[in-house]
Biopython code that builds the backbone (N, CA, C, O; Angstrom):
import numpy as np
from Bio.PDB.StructureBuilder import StructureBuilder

atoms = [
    (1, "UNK", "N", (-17.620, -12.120, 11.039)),
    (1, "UNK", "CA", (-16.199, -12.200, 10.731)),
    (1, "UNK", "C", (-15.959, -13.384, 9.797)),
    (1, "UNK", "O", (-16.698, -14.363, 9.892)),
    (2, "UNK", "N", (-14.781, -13.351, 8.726)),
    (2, "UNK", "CA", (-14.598, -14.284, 7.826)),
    (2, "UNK", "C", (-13.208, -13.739, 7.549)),
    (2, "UNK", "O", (-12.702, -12.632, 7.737)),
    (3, "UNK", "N", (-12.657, -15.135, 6.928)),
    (3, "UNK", "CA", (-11.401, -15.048, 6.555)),
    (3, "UNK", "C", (-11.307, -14.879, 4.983)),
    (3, "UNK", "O", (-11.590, -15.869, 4.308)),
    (4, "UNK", "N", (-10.901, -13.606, 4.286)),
    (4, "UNK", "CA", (-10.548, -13.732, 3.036)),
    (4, "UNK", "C", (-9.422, -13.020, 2.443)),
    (4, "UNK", "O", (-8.911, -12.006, 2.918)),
    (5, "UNK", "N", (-9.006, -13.724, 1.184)),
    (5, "UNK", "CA", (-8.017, -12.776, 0.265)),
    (5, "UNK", "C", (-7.955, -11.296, 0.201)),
    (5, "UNK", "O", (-8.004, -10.871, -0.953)),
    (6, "UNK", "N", (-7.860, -10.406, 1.122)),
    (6, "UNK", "CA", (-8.008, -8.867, 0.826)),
    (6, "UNK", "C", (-7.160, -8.611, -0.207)),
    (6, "UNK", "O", (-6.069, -9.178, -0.257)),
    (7, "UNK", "N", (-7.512, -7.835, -1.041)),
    (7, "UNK", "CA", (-6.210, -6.913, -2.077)),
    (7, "UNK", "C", (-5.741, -5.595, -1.491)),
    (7, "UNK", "O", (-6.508, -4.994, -0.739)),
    (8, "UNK", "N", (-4.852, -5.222, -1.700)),
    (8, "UNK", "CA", (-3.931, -4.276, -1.292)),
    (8, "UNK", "C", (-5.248, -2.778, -1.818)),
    (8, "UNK", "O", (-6.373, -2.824, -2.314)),
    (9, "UNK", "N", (-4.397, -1.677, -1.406)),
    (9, "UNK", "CA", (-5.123, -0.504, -1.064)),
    (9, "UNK", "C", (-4.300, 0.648, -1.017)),
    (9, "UNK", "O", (-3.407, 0.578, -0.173)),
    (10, "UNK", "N", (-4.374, 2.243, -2.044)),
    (10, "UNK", "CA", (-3.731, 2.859, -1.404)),
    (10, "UNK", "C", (-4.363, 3.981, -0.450)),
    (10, "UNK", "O", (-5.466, 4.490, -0.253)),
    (11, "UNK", "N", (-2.790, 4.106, 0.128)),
    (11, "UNK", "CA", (-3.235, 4.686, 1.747)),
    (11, "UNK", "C", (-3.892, 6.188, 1.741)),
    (11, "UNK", "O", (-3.227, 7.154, 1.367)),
    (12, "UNK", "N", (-4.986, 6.286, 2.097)),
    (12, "UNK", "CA", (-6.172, 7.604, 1.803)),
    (12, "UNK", "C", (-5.301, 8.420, 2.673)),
    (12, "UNK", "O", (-4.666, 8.169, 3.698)),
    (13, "UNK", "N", (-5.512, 9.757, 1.754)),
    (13, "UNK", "CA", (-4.580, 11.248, 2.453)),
    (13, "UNK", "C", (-3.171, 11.057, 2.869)),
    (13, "UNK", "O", (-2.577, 11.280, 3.924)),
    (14, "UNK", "N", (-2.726, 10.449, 1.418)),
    (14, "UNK", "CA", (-1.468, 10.113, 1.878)),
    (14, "UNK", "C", (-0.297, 11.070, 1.197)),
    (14, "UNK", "O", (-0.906, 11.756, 0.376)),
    (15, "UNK", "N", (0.779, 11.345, 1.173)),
    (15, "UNK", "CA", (1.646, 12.706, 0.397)),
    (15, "UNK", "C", (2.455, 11.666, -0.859)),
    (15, "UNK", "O", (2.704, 10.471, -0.702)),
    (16, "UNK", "N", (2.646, 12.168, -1.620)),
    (16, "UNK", "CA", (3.192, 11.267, -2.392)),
    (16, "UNK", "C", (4.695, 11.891, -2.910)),
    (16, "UNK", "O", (4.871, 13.102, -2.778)),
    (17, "UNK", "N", (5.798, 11.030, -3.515)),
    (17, "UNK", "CA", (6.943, 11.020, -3.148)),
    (17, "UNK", "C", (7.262, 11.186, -4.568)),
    (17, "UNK", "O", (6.685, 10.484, -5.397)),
    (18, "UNK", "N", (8.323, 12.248, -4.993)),
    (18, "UNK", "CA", (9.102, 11.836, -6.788)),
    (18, "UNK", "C", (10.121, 11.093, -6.517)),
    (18, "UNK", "O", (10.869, 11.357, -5.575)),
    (19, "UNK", "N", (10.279, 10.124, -7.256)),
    (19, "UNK", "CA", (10.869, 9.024, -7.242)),
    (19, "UNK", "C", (11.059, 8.311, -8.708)),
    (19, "UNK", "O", (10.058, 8.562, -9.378)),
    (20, "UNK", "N", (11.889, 7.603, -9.352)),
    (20, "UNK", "CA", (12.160, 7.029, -10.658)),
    (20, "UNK", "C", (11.761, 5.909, -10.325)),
    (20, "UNK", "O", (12.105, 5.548, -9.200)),
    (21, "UNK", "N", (10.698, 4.723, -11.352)),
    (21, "UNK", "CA", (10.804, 3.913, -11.104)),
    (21, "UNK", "C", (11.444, 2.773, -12.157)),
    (21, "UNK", "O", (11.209, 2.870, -13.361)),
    (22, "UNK", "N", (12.335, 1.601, -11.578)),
    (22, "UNK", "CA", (13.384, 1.176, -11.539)),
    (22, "UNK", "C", (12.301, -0.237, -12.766)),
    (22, "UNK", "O", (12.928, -1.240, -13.110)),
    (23, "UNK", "N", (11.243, -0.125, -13.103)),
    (23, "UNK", "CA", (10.533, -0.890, -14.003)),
    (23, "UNK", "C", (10.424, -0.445, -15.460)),
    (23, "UNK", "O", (10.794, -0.960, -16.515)),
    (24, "UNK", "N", (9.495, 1.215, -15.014)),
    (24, "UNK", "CA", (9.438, 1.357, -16.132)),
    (24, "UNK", "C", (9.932, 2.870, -16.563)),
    (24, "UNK", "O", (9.739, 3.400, -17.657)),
    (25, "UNK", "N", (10.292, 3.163, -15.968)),
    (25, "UNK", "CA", (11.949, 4.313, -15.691)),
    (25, "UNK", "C", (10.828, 5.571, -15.869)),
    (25, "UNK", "O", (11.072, 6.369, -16.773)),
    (26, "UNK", "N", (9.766, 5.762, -15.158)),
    (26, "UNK", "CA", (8.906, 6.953, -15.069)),
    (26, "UNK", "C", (9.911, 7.738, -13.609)),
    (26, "UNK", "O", (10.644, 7.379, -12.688)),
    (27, "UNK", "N", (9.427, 8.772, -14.095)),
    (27, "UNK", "CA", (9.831, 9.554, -12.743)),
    (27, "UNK", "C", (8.663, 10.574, -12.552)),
    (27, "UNK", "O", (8.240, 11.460, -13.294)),
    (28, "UNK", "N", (8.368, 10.248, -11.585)),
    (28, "UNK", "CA", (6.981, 11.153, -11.267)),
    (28, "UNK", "C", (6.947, 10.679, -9.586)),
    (28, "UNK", "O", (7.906, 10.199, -8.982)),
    (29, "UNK", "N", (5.380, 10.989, -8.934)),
    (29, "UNK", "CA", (4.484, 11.098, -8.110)),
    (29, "UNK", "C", (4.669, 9.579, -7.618)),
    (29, "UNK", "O", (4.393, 8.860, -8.578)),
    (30, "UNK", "N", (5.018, 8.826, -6.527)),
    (30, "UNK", "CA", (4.846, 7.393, -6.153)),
    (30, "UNK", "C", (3.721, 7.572, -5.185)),
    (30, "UNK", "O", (3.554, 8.591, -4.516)),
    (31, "UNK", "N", (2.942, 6.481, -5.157)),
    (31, "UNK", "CA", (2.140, 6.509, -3.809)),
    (31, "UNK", "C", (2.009, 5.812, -2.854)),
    (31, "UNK", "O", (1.988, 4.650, -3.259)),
    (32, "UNK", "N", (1.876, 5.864, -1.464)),
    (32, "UNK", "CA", (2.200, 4.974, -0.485)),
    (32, "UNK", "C", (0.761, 3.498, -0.560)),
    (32, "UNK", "O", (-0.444, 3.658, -0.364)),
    (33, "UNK", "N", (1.496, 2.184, -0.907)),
    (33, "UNK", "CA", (0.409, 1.100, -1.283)),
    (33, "UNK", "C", (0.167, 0.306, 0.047)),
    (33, "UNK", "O", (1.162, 0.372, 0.769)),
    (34, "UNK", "N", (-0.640, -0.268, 0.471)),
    (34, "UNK", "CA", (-0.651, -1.029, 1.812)),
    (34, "UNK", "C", (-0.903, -2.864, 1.016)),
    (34, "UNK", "O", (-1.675, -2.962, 0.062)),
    (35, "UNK", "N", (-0.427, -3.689, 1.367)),
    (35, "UNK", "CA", (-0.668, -5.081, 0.671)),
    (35, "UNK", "C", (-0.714, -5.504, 2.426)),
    (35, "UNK", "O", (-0.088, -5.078, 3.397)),
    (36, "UNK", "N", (-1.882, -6.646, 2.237)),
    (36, "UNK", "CA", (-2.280, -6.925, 3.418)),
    (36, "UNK", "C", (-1.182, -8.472, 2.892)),
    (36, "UNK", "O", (-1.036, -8.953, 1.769)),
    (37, "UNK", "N", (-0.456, -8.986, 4.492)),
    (37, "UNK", "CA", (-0.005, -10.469, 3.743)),
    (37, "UNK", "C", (-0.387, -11.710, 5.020)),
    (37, "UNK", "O", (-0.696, -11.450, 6.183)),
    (38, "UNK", "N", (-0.312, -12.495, 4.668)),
    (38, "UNK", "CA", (-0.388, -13.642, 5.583)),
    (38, "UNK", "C", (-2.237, -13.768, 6.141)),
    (38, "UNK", "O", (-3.246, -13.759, 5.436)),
    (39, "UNK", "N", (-2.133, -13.853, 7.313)),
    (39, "UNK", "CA", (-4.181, -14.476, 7.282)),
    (39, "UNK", "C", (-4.677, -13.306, 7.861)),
    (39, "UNK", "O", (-4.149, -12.889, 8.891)),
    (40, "UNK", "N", (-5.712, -12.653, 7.297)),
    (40, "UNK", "CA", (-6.804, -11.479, 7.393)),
    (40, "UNK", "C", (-8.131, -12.321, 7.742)),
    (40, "UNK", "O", (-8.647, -13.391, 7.420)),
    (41, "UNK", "N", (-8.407, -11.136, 8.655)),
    (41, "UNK", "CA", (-9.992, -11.522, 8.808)),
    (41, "UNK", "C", (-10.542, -9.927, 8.544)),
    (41, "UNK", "O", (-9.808, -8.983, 8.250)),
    (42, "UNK", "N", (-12.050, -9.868, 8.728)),
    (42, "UNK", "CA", (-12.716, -9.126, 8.509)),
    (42, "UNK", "C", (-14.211, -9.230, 7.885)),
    (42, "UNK", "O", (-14.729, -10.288, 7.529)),
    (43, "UNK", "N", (-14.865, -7.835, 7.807)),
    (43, "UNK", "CA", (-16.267, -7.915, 8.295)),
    (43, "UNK", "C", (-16.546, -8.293, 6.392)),
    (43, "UNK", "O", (-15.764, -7.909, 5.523)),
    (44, "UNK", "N", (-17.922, -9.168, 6.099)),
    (44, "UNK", "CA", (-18.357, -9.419, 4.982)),
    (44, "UNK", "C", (-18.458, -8.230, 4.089)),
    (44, "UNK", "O", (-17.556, -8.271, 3.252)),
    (45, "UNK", "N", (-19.199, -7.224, 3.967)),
    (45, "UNK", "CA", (-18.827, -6.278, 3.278)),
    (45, "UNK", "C", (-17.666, -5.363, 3.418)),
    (45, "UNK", "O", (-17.919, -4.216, 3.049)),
    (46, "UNK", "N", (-16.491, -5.559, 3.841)),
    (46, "UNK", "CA", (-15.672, -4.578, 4.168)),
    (46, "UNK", "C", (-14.203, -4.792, 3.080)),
    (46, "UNK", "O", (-13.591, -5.860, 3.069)),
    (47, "UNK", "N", (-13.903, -3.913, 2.442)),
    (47, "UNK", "CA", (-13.253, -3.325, 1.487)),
    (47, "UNK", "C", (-11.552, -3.783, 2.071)),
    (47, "UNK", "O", (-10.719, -4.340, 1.356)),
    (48, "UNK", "N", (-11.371, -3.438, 3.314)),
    (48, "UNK", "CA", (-10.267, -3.744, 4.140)),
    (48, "UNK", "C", (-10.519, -4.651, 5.082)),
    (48, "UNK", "O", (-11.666, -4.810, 5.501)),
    (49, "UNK", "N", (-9.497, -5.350, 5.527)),
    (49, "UNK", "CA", (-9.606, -6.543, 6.976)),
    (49, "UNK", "C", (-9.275, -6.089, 7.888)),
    (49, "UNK", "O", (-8.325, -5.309, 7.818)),
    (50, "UNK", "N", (-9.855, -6.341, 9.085)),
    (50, "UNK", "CA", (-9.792, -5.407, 10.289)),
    (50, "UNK", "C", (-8.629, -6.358, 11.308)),
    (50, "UNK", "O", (-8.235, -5.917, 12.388)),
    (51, "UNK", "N", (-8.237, -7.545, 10.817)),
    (51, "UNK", "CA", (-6.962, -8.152, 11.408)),
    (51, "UNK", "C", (-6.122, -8.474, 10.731)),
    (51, "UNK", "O", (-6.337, -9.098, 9.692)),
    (52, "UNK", "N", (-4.690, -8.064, 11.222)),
    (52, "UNK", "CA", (-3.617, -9.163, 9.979)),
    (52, "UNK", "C", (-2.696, -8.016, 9.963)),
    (52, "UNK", "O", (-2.843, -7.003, 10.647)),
    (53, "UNK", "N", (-1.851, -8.216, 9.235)),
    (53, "UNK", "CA", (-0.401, -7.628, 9.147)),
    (53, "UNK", "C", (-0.329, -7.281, 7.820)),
    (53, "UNK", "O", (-0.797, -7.878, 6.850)),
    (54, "UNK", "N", (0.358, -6.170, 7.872)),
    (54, "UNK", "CA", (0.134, -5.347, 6.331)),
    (54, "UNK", "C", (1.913, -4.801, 6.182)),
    (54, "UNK", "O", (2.698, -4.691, 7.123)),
    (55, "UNK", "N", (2.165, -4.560, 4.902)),
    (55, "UNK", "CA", (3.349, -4.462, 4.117)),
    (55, "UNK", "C", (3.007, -3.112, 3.500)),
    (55, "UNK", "O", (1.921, -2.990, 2.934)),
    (56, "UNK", "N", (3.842, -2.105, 3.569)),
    (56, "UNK", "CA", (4.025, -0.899, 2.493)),
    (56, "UNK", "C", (5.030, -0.685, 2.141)),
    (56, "UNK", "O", (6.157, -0.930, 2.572)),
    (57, "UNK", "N", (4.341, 0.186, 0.648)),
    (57, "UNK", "CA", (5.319, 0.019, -0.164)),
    (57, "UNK", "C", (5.051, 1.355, -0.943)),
    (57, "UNK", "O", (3.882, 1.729, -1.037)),
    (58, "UNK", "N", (6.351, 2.316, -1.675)),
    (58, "UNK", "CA", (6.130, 3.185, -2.645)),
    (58, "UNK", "C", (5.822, 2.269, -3.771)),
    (58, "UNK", "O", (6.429, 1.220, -3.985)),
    (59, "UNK", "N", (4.652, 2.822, -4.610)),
    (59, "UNK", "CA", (4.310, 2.204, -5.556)),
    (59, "UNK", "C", (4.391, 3.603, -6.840)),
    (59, "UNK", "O", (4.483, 4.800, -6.568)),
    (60, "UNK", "N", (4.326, 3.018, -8.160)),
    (60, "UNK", "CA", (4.798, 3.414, -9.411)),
    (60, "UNK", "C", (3.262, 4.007, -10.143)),
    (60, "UNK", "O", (3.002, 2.994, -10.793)),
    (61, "UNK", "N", (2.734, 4.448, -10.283)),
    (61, "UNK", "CA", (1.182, 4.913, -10.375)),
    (61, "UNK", "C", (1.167, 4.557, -11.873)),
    (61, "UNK", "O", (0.035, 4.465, -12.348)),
    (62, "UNK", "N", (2.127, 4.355, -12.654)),
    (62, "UNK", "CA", (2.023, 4.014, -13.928)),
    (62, "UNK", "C", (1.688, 2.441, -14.106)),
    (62, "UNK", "O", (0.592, 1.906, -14.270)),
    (63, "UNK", "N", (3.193, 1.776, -14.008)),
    (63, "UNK", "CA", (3.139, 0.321, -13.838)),
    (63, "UNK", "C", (2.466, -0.637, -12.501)),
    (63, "UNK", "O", (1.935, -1.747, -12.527)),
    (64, "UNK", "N", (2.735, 0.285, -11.375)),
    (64, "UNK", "CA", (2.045, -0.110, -10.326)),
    (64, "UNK", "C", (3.470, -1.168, -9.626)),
    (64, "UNK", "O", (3.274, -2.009, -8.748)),
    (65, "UNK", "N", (4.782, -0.898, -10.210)),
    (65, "UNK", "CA", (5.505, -1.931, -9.672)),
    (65, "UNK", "C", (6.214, -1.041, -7.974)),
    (65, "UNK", "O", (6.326, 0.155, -7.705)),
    (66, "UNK", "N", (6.498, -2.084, -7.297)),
    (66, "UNK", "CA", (6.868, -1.282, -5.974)),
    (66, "UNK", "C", (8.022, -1.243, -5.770)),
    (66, "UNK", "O", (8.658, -2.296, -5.713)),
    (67, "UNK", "N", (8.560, -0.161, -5.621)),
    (67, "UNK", "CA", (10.218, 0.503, -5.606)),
    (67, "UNK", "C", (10.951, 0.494, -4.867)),
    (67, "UNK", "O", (12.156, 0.286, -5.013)),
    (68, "UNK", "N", (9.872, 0.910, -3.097)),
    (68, "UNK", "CA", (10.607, 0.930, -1.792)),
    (68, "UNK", "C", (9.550, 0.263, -0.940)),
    (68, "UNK", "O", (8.341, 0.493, -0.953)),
    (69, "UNK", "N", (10.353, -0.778, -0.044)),
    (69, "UNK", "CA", (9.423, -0.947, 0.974)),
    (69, "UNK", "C", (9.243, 0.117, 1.891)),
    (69, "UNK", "O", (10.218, 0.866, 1.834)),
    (70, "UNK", "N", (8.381, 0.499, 2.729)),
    (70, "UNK", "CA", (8.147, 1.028, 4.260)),
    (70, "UNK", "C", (8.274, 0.599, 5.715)),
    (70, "UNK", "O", (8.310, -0.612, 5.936)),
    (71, "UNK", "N", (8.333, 1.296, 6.547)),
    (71, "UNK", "CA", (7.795, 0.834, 7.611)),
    (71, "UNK", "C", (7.114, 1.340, 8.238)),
    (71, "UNK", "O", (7.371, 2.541, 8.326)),
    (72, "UNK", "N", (5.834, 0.843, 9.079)),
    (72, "UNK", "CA", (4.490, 1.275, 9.709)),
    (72, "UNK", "C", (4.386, 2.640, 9.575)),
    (72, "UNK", "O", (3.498, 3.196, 8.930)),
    (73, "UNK", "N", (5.753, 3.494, 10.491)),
    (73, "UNK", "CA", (5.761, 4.706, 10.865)),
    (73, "UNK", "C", (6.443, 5.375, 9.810)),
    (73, "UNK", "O", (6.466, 6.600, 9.931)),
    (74, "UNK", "N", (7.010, 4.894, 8.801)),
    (74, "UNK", "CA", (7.166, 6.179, 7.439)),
    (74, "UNK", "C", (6.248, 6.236, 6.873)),
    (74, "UNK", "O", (6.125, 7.234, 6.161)),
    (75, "UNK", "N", (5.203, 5.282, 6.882)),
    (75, "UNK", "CA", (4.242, 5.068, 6.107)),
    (75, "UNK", "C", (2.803, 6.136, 6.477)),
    (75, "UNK", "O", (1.998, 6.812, 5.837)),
    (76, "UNK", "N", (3.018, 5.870, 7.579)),
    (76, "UNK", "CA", (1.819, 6.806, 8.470)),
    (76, "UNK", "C", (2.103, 8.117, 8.546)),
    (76, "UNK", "O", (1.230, 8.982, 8.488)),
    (77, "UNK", "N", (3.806, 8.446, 8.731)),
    (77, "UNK", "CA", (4.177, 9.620, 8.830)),
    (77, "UNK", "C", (3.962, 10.513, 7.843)),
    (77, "UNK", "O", (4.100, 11.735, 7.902)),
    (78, "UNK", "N", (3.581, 9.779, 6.838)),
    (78, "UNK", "CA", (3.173, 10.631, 5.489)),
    (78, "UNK", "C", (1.948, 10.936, 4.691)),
    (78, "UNK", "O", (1.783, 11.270, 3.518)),
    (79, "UNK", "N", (1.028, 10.684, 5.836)),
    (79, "UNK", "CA", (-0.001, 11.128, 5.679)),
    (79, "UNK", "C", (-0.705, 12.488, 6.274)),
    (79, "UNK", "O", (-0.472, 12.852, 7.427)),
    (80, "UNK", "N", (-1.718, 13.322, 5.263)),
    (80, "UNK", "CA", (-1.731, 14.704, 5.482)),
    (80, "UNK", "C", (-2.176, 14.947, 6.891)),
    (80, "UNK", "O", (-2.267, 16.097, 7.320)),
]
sb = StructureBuilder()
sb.init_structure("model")
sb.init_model(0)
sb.init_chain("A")
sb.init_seg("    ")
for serial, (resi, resn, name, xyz) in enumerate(atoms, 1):
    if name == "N":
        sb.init_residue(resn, " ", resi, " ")
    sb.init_atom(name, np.array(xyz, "f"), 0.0, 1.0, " ", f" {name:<3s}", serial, name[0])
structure = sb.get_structure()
């Protein structure tokens, strides 16, 4: 176990939403993003941290800017 900077991730088998985004005024496909925030731990090779508190968000697949936050269970709920 180690403590590091994880980067955000989007959420595998997830449904994705049309939505305009308010950056770069696309309207298309958003996808549900997970940003891990505050202190993560997790295993040395591991892609994701297996502790810590995570933030979602519809994200913009173009610009990548985030439009809507989530919460846990809209977030999950929208997966296939």
């Amino acid at each position: 176990m180690f403590i590091k900077d994880f980067r955000g991730w989007r959420l595998e088998n997830s449904r994705t939403v049309t939505d305009s985004c308010a950056n770069c005024h696309n309207s298309g496909e958003h996808f549900v993003y997970v940003a891990p925030v505050g202190f993560q731990m997790g295993v040395i090779f591991s892609r994701k941290p297996l502790l810590g508190a995570k933030k979602y968000f519809l994200a913009c697949p173009v610009c990548g800017h985030f439009s809507k936050e989530l919460s846990r269970e809209q977030a999950l709920a929208m997966r296939r």
